[in-house]
The first five atom37 places (N, CA, C, CB, O) and aatype in JSON, in Angstrom:
{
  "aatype": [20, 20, 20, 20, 20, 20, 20, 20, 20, 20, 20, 20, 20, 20, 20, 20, 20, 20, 20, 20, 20, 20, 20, 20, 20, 20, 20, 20, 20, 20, 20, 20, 20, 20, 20, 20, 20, 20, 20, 20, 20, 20, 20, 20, 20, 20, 20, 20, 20, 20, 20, 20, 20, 20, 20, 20, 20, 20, 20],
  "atom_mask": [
    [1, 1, 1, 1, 1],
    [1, 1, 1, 1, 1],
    [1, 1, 1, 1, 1],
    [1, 1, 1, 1, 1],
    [1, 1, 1, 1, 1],
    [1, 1, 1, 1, 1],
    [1, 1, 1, 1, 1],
    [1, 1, 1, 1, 1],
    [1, 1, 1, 1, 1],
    [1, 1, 1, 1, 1],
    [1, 1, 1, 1, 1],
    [1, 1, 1, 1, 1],
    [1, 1, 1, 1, 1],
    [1, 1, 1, 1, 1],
    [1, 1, 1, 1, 1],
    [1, 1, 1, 1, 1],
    [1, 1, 1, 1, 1],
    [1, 1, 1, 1, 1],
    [1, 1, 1, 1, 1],
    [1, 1, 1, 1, 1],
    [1, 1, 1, 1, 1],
    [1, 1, 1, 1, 1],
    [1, 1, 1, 1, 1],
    [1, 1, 1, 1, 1],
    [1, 1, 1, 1, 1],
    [1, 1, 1, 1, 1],
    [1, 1, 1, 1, 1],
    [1, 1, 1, 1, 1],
    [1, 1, 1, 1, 1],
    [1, 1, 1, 1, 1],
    [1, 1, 1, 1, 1],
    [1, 1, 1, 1, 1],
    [1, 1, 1, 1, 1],
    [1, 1, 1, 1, 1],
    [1, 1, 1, 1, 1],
    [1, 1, 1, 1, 1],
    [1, 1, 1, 1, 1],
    [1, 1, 1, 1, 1],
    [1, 1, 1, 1, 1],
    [1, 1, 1, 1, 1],
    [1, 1, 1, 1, 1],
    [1, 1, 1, 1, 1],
    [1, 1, 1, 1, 1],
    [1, 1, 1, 1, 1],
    [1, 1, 1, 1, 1],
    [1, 1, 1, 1, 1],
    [1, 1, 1, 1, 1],
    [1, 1, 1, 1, 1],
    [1, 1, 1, 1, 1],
    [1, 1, 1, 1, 1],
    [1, 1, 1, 1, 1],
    [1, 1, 1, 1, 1],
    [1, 1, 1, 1, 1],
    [1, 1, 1, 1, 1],
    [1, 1, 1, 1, 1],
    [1, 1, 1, 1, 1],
    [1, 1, 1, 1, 1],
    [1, 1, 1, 1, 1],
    [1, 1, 1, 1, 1]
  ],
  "atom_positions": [
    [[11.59, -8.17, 4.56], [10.61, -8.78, 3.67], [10.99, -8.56, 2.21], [9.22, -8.2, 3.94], [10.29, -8.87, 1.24]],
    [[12.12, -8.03, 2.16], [12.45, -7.52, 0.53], [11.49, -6.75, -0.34], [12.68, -8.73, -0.37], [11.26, -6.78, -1.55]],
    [[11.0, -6.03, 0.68], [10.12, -4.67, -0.32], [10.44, -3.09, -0.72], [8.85, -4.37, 0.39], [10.29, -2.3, 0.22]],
    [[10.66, -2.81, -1.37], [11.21, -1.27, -1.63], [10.31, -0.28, -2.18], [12.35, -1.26, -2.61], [9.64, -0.5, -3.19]],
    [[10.27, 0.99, -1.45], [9.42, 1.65, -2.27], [10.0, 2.36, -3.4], [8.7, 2.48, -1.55], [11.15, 2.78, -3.49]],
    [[8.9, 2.46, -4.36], [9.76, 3.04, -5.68], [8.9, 4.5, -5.97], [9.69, 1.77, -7.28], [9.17, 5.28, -6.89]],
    [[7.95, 4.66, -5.12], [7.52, 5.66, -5.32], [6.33, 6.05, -4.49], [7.39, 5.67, -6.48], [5.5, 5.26, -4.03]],
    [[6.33, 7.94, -4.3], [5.18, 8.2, -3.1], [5.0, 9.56, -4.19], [5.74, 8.46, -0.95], [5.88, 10.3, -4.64]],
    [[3.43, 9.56, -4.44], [3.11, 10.98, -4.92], [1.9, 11.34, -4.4], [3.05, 11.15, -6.41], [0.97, 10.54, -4.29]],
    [[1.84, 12.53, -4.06], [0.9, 13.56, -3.89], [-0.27, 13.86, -4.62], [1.46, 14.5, -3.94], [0.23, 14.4, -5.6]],
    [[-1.41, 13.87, -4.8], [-2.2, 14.35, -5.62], [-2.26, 16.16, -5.72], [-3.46, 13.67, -5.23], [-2.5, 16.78, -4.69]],
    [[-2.08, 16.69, -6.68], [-2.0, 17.96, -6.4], [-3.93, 18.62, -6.52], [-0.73, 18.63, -7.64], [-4.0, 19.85, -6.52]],
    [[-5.05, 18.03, -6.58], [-6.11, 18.2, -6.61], [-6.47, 17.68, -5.17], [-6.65, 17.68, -7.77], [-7.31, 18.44, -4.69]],
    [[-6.18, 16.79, -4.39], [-6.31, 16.31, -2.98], [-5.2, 15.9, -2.85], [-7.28, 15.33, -2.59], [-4.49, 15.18, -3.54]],
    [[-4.96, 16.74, -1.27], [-3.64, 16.18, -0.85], [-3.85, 15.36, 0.4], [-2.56, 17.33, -0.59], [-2.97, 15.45, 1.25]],
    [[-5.41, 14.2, 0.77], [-5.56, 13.89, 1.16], [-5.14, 12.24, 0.33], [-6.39, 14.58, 1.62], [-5.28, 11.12, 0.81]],
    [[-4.65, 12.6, -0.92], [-4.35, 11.19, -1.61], [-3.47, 11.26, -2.29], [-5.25, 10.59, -2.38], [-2.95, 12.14, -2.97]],
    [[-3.23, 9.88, -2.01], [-1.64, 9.67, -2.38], [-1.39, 8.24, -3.33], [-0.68, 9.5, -0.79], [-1.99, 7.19, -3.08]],
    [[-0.55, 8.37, -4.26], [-0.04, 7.08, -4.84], [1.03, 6.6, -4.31], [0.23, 7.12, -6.13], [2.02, 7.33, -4.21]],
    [[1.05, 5.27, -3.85], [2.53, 4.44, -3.26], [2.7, 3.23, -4.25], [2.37, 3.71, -1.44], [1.71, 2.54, -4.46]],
    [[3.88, 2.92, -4.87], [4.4, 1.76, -5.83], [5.75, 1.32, -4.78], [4.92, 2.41, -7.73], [6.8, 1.88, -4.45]],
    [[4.9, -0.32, -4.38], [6.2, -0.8, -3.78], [6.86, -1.86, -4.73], [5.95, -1.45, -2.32], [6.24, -1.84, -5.79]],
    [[7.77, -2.69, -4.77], [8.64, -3.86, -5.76], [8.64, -4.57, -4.22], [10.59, -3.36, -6.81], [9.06, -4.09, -3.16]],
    [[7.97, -5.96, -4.5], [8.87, -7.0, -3.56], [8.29, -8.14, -4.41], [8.56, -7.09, -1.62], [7.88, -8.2, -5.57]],
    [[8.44, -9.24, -3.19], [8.21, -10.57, -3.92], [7.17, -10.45, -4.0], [8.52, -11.82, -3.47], [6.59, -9.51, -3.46]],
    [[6.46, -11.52, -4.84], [4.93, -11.65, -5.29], [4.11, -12.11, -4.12], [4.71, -12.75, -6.53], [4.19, -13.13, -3.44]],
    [[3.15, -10.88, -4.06], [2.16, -11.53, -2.87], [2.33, -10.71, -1.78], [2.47, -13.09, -2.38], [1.33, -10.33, -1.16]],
    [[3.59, -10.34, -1.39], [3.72, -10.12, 0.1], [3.07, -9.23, 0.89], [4.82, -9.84, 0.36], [2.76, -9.31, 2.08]],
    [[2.86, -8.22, -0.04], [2.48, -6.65, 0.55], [0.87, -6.98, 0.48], [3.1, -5.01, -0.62], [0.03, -6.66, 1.33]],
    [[0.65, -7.64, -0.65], [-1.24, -8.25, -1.11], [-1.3, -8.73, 0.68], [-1.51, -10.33, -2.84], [-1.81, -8.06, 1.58]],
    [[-0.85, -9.6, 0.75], [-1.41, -10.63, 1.65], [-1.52, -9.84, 2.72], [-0.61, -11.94, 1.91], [-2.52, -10.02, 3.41]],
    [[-0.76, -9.0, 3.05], [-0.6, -8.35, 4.22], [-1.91, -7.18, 4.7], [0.82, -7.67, 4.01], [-2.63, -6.98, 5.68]],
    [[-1.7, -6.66, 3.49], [-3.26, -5.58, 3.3], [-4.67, -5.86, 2.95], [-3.13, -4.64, 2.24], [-5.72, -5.21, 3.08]],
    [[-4.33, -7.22, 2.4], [-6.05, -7.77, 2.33], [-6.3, -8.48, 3.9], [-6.37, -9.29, 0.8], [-7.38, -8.31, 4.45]],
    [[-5.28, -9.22, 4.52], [-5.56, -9.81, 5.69], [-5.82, -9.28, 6.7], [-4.86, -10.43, 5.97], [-5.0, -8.57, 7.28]],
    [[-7.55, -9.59, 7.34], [-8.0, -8.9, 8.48], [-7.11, -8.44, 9.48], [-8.83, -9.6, 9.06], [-6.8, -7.38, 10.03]],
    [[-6.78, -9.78, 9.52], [-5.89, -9.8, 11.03], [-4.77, -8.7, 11.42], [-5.02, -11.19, 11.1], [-4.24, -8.26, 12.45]],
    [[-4.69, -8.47, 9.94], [-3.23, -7.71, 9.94], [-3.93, -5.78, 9.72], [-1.92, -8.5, 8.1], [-3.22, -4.78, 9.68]],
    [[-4.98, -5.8, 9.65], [-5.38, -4.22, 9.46], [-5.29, -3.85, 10.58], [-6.72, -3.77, 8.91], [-6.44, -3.41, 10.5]],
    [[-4.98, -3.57, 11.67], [-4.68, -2.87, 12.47], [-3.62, -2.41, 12.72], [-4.96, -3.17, 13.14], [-3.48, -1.33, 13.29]],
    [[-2.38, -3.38, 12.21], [-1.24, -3.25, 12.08], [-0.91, -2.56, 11.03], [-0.74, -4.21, 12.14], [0.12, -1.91, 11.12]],
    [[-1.43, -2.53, 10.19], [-1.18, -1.09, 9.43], [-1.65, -0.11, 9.22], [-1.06, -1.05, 8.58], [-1.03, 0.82, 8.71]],
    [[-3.2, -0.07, 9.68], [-3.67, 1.34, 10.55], [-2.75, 1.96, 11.24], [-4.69, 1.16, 11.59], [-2.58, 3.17, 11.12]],
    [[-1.9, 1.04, 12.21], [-0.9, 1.86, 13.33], [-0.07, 2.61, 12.5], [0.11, 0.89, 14.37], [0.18, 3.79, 12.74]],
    [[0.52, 1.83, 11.24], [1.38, 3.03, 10.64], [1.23, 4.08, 10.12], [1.94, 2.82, 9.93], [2.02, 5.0, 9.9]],
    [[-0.18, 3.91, 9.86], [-0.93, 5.41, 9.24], [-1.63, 5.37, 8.42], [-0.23, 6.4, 8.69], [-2.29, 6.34, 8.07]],
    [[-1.69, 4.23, 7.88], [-2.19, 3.73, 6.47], [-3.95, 3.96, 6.84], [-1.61, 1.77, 6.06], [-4.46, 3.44, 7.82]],
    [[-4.62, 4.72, 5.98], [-6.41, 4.84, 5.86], [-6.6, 3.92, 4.64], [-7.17, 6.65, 5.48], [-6.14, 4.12, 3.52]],
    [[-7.53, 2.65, 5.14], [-7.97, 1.54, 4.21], [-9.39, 2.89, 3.44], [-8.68, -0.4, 5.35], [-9.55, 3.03, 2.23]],
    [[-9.81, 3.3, 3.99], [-10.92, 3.95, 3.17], [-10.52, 4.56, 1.76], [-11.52, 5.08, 4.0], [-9.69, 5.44, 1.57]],
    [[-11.17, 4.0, 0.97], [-10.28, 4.35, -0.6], [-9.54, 4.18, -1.22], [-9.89, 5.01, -0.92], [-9.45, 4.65, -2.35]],
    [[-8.59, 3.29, -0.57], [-7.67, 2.48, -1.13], [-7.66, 1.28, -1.96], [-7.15, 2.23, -0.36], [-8.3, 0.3, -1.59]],
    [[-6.83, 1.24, -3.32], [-6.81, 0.7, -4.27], [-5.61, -0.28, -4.5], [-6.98, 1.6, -5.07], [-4.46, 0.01, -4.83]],
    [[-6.12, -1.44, -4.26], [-4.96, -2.66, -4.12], [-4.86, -2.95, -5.17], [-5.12, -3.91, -3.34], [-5.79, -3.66, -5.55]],
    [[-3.63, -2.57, -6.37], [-3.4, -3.45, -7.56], [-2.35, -4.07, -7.78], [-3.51, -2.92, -8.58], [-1.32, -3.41, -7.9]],
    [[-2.32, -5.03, -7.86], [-0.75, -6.32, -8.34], [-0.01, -6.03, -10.07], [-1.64, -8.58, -8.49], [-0.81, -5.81, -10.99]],
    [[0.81, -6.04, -10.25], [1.59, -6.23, -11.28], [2.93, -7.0, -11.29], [1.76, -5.13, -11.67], [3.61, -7.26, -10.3]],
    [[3.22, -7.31, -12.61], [4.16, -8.46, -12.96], [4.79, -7.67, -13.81], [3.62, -9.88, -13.56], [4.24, -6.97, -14.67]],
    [[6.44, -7.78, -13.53], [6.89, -7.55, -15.42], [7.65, -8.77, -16.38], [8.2, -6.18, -15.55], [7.9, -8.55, -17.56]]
  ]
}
């Protein structure tokens, strides 16, 4: 899918949270995590939608 992660950090106040910054094409990773259909499929990988903060950027 041409996505890379560029970064995984730890919160050192909860280490129940975490920051992830991926780079791919525009949209891909959005579409994937807003789409119902597809939350289970990334539940399986581990991913907890509870609290999670979907933001897009451009440079």
């Amino acid at each position: 899918m041409g996505v890379k992660t560029l970064y995984i950090g730890k919160s050192l106040d909860d280490p129940q949270r975490a920051t992830v910054i991926f780079q791919g094409p525009e949209n891909v990773l959005y579409e994937i995590f807003m789409n119902p259909e597809t939350k289970s499929i990334v539940e399986a990988s581990g991913h907890i939608y509870v609290g999670t903060k979907i933001t897009r950027w451009i440079s």
